[in-house]
C-alpha positions, 0 to 999 in steps of 0.5 A: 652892839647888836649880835646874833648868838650861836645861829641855828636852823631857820625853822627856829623862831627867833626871839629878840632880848633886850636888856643893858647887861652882858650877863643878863643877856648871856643868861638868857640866850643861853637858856634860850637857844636850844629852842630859839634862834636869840637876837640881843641888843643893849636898849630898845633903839637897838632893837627897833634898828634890829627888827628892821633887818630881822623877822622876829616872832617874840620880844623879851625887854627889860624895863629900865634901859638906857636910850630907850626903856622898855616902856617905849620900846614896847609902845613903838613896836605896838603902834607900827604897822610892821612890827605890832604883832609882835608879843612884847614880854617886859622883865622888871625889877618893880613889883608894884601894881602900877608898874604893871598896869603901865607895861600893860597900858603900852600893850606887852603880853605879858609882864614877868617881875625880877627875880624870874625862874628861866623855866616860867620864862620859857613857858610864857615865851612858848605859850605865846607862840603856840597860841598864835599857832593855833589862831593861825591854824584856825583861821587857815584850816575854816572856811568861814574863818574872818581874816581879823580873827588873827588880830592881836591889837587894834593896829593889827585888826585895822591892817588886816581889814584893809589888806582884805579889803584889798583882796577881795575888791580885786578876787576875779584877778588871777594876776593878783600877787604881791605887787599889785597888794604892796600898789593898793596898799601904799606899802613896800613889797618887803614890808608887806611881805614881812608883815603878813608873814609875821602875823599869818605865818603865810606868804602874800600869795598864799594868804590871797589864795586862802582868801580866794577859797574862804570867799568861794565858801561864802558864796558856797553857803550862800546857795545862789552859784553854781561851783563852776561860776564860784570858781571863775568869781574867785579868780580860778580859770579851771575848776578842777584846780578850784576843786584841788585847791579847796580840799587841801585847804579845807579837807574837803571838795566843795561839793562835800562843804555843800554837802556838810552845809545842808546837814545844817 
């Protein structure tokens, strides 16, 4: 059984537990709902059919399931593409070191030993998101900001130098959106859209813009353009537009990083 307790607003993150007792689970999604909107299934089979219709931001796994434990379950959310970002948090009832360096080796974030206070629970779940909060924040609010700097494991690192790559070889198209990146990346729209949501808290089209800005600083710090033809290279057809856009991204015009630049 897959479920949904008691749905709340969408500005909830959504938090997926995974464990093969009823009690276990409704303990949890009790504690939990306040803050979370709480997925359940009974083993990871149910999860990885769950987070193929439900954008998760956070896992929480027991280890010994039926079907498949939590050791493979983690391993198959880390090493695929749509679901690698995803923080793995796996409860275990085993406390010794090599149990907790196996949780480790297939990549959880963190590994919590039975029996676990609810309120350490909620500390580990909320520092995990929040970290991934500010890595985000700083990636969107810095200009110079690289796009891996939001990477969280080696696939994620390698799906993000891809999709900038892919971005910035087509930056001078201002038609560039969603579809033409789902083309060059071999990808369905949902699962790119999906995907670059789930790790940058962003939209496709928002991403390509940042990138667009992010590109017109680096050119910007370069010194060898003027701000009108950085606008156009990026692909703005105005720069007043160009100008707007930089300093709601940034807090500043781009005559003002200019500015800041040569006080270097």
């Amino acid at each position: 059984m897959i479920s949904a307790l008691q749905p709340t607003v969408a500005t909830k993150p959504h938090v997926l537990l995974v464990d093969d007792h009823d009690d276990i689970l409704e303990f949890l999604a009790d504690d939990l709902q306040d803050q979370y909107q709480v997925f359940t299934a009974y083993d990871g089979k149910e999860a990885l059919a769950l987070l193929a219709d439900e954008s998760v931001q956070l896992i929480v796994s027991d280890i010994m399931m039926p079907v498949m434990d939590g050791y493979e379950l983690c391993k198959a959310i880390k090493s695929t593409i749509e679901y690698c970002h995803i923080p793995v948090v796996l409860l275990t009832a085993k406390n010794t070191m090599q149990s907790k360096i196996q949780g480790l080796e297939f990549g959880a974030d963190a590994y919590i030993e039975k029996p676990f206070s609810p309120e350490y629970l909620q500390v580990q779940i909320a520092n995990l998101l929040a970290n991934r909060d500010k890595i985000r924040a700083y990636f969107s609010s810095t200009p110079l900001a690289h796009i891996k700097s939001m990477a969280h494991s080696k696939a994620d690192e390698l799906f993000l130098e891809k999709l900038n790559q892919a971005i910035h070889q087509h930056l001078e198209n201002p038609e560039l959106d969603v579809e033409h990146l789902a083309d060059l990346l071999c990808m369905s729209r949902p699962t790119l859209y999906r995907k670059i949501k789930g790790i940058s808290d962003l939209t496709p089209n928002e991403l390509i813009n940042i990138a667009r800005l992010k590109r017109s600083a680096e050119l910007l710090a370069e010194g060898h353009y003027k701000i009108y033809e950085i606008a156009e290279m990026v692909g703005y057809s105005s720069q007043t537009h160009f100008g707007r856009n930089f300093h709601k991204q940034f807090g500043m015009s781009p005559s003002e990083y200019l500015e800041t630049l040569r006080k270097r």
